[in-house]
C-alpha positions as a printed Julia matrix, in Angstrom:
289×3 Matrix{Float64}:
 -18.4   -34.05   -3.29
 -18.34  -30.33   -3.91
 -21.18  -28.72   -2.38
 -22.69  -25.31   -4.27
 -23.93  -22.86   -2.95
 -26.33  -19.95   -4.24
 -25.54  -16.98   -1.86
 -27.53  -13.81   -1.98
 -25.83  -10.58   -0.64
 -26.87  -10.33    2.41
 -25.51  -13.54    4.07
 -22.59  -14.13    2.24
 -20.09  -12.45    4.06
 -21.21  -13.62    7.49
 -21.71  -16.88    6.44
 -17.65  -16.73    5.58
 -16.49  -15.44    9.0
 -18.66  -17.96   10.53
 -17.21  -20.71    8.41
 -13.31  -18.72    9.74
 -12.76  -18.61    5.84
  -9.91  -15.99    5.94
  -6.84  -16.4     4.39
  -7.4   -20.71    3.5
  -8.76  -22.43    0.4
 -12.26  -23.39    0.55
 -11.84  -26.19   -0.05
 -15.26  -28.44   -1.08
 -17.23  -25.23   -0.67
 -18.21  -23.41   -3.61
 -19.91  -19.87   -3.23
 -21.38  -17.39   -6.35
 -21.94  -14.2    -5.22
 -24.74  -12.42   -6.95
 -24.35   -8.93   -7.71
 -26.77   -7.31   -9.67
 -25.76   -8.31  -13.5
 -22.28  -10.33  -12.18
 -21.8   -13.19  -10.49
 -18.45  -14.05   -8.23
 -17.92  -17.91   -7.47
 -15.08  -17.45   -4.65
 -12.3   -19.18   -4.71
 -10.51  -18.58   -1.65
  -9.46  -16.01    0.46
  -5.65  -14.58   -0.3
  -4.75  -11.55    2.2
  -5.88   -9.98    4.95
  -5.07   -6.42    6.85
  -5.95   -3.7     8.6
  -8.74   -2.37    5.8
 -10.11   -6.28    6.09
  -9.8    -9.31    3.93
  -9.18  -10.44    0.02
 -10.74  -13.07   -2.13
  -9.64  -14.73   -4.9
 -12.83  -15.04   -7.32
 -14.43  -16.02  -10.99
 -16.28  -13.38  -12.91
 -18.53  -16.31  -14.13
 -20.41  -14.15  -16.74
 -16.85  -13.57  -18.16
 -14.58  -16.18  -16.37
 -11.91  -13.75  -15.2
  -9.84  -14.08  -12.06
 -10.88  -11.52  -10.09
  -9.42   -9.47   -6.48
 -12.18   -8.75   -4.14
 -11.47   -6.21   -1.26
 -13.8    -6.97    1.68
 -13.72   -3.76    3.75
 -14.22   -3.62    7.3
 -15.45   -0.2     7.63
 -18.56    0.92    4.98
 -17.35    4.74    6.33
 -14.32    4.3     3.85
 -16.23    2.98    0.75
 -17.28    5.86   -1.07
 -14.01    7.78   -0.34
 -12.36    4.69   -1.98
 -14.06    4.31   -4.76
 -14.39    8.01   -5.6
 -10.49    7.49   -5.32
 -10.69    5.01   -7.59
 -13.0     6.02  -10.6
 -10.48    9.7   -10.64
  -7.72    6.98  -11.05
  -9.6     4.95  -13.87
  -9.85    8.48  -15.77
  -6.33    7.13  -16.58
  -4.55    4.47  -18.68
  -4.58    1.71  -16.22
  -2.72   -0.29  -17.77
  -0.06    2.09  -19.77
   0.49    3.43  -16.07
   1.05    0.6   -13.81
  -1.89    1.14  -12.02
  -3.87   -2.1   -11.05
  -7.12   -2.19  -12.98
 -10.61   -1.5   -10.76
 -13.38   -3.0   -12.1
 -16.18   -3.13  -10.25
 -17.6    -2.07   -6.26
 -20.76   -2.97   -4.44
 -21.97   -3.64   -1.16
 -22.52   -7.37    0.44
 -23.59   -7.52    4.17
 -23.1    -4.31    5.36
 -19.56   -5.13    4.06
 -18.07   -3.13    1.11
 -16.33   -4.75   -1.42
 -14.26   -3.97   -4.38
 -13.25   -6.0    -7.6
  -9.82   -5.33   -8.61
  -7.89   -7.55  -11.83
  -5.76  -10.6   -10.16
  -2.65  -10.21  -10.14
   0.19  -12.81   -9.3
   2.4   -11.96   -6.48
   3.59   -8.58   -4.5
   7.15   -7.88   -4.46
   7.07   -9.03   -0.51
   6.2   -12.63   -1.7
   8.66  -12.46   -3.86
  11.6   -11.59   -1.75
   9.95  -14.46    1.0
  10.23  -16.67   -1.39
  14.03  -16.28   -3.34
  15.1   -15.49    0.18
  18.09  -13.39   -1.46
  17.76   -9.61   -2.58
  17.17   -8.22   -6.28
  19.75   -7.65   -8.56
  20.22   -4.27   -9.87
  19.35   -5.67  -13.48
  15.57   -6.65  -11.54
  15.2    -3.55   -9.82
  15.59   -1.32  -12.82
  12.72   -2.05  -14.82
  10.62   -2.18  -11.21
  12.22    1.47  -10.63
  11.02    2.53  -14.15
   7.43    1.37  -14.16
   6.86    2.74  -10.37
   7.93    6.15  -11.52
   5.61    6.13  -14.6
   2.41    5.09  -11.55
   3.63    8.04   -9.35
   4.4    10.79  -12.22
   0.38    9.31  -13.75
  -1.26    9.82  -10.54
   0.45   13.23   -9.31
  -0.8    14.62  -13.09
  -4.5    14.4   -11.36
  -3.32   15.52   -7.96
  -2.45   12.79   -6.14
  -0.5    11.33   -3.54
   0.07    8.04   -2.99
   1.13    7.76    0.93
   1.77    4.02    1.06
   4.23    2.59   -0.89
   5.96   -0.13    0.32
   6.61   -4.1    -1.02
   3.26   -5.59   -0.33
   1.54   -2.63   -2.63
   3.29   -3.42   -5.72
   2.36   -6.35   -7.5
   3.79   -8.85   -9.97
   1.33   -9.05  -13.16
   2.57  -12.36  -14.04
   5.77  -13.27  -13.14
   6.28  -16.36  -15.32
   5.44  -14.74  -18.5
   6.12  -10.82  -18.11
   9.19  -11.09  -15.42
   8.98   -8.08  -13.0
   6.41   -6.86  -15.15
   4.77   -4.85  -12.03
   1.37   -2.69  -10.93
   0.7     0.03   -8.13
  -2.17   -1.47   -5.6
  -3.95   -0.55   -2.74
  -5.23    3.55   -3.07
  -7.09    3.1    -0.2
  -4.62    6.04    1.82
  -4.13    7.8    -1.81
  -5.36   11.6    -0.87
  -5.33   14.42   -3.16
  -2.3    16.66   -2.86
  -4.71   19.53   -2.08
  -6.21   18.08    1.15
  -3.07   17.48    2.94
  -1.69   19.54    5.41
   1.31   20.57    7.6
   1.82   17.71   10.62
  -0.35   14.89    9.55
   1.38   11.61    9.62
   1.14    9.35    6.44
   3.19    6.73    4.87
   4.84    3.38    7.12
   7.13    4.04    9.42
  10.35    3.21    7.55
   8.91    4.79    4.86
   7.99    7.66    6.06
   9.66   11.01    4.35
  11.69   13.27    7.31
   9.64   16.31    6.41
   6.49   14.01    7.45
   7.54   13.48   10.83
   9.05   17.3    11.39
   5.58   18.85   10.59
   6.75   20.37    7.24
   4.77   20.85    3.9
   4.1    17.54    2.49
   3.93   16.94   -1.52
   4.49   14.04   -3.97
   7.65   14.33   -3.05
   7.01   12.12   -0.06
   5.94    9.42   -2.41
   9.73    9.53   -3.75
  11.67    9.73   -0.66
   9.24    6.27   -0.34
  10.59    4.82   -3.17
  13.72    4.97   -2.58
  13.29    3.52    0.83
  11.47    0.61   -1.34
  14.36    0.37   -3.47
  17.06    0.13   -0.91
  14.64   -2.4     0.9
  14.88   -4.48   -2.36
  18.73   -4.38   -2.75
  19.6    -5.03    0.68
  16.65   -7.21    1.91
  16.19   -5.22    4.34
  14.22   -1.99    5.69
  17.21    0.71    5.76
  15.39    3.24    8.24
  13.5     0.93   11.15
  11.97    2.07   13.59
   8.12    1.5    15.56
   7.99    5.73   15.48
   8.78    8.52   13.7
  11.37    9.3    16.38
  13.11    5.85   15.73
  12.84    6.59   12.12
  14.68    9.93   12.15
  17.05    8.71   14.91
  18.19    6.07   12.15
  18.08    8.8     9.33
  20.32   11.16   11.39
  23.0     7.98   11.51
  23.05    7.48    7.79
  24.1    10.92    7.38
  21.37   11.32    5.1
  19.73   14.07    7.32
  22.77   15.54    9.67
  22.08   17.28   13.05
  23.3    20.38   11.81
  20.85   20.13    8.98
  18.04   19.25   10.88
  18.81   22.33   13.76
  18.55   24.84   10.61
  15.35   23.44    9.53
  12.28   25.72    9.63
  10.44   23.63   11.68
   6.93   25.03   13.21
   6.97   25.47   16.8
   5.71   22.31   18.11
   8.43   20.5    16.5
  11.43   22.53   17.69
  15.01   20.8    17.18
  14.74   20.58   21.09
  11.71   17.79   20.84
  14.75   15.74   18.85
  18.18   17.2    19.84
  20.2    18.3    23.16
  23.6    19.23   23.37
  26.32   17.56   25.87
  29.0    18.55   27.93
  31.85   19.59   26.94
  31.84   18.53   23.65
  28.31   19.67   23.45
  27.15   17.73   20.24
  23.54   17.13   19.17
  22.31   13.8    19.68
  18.58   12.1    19.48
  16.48   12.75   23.04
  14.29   10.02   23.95
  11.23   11.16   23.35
């Protein structure tokens, strides 16, 4: 027996964390959010992070799958969407940019209606258990730099790419067909300034964590990162901090002590914070912090 039932706004979401709804199916439960003109029957919940939860819902006036992003904080909304309609001034869809479609408020809870797409690149690798070829990474490569080269034409950085933000479209029919997600970190490139820590850990471009001018060019140095990730299966710069992070960027030779003395670092982030020199061969290695 499947049991309906008519939710207005105000109870839904609370009657879903009561019910522990996060991240399962539910089941013979059947909920149709009302919201103004549109009604959402909710499937189930898929995902679940820091920013809060995701459902899996009908557009029942036009019976489209639909993303919903449950936000915990309502402080974050507006920025958000403003985010968002700047990025809809764009060709979605020519651009690899996942397609917003609607926002509201439910509960105190914000919430924001995104096209559903079929799998992130994370699922993907979790479920071949074996890395991409190079033949699977190109076209990936290709349609990620057409997102990042659409949204730094309106001023934009992204700050957060990584596996779990780019999604298959539909894998079965369009094979690593693939969209840009998640612009809830996306600032524009005039508010950012010298020292301010964006972007994951091992994603996270060196001139990030020395305190130098940031531009979109942080949002390369994370593709790459993405890239290698996808090749190798497996993050190439790990690390918990931005110390571990250089430490491992230093071994790589992609950033060499010699190179990183010379940079014009601001003061608080002297090669001293990061290097000391030994006796007697007195070569630079990483301090602990």
């Amino acid at each position: 027996m499947i049991l309906a039932i008519i939710v207005q706004p105000k109870s839904l979401v609370s009657l879903l964390v009561f019910l522990g709804c996060c991240c399962c199916n539910l089941g013979a439960l059947l909920f149709i959010l009302n919201n103004k003109s549109v009604q959402y029957k909710v499937l189930e919940f898929i995902g679940e992070g820091g920013f809060g939860k995701v459902a899996k819902c009908v557009n029942m006036n036009t019976n489209e799958n639909t993303a919903i992003k449950i936000l915990k904080d309502v402080n974050y909304y507006a920025e958000e969407v403003e985010m968002l309609e700047n990025i809809r001034t764009l060709d979605q869809e020519k651009n690899n940019l996942v397609r917003f479609m609607d926002s509201f408020i439910v509960d105190d809870k914000s919430c924001i209606a995104f096209e559903c797409l079929d799998r992130s690149l994370w699922d993907l690798m979790l479920q071949r258990k074996k890395r991409l070829t190079l033949n699977e990474i190109r076209p990936i490569t290709r349609q990620l730099l057409v997102a990042l080269n659409a949204l730094k034409g309106i001023g934009l950085l992204y700050t957060d790419l990584k596996h779990d933000n780019v999604m298959l479209v539909n894998h079965k029919d369009e094979p690593f067909r693939v969209k840009l997600i998640d612009f809830g970190l996306a600032m524009p490139a005039s508010e950012v300034w010298e020292g301010m820590i964006v972007q994951p850990c091992a994603y996270r471009a060196p001139e990030v964590s020395l305190g130098l001018p940031i531009s979109e060019a942080i949002d390369m140095w994370s593709l790459g990162c993405l890239l290698a990730t996808l090749f190798f299966c497996k993050d190439i710069f790990k690390g918990q901090s931005s110390y571990d992070v250089m430490k491992t960027i230093c071994s790589h030779q992609v950033l060499t002590p010699l190179q990183l003395y010379h940079l014009p670092l601001p003061h608080q982030q002297r090669p001293s914070l990061f290097w000391r020199e030994t006796q007697p061969a007195r070569t630079p290695f990483p301090l602990t912090p």
